[in-house]
N, C-alpha and C positions, 0 to 999 in steps of 0.2 A: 250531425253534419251541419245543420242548419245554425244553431251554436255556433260553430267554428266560425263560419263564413262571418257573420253576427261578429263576434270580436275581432276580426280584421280589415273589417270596414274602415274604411281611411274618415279619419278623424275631421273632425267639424271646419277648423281651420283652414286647412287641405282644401275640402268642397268649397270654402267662401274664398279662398286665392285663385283656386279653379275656373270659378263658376263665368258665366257667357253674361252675365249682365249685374248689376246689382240687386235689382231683382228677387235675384235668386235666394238673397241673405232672409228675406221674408218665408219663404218656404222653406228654408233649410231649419230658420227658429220654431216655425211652427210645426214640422215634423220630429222637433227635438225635444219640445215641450208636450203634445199631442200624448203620447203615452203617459207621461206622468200625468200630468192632468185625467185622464183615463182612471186610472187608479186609484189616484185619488177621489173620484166619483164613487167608483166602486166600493171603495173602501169606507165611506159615510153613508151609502146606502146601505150596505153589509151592520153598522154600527145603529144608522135609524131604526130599521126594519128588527135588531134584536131587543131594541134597545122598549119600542112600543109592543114589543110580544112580552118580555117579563114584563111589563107593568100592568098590562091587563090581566 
């Protein structure tokens, strides 16, 4: 269910015509970058962390 709701989210655009101040276009970037950046952390620690166990 959470999915769903998740893909119906009114789009970035939307929120930044919306939005109550200007403001707001700094938070909406950085909630929109925030995950990926996430992942991509994860994802070079995931590759560090294998990467120093085969070598030793």
């Amino acid at each position: 269910m959470f999915l769903l709701n998740f893909l119906q989210e009114p789009s970035i655009e939307e929120k930044i015509k919306n939005a109550p101040d200007k403001g707001y276009e700094i938070g909406v970037f950085i909630g929109t970058m925030l995950p990926f950046l996430v992942l991509v952390l994860v994802a070079y620690l995931i590759y560090r962390y294998n990467k120093n166990r085969v070598d030793k």
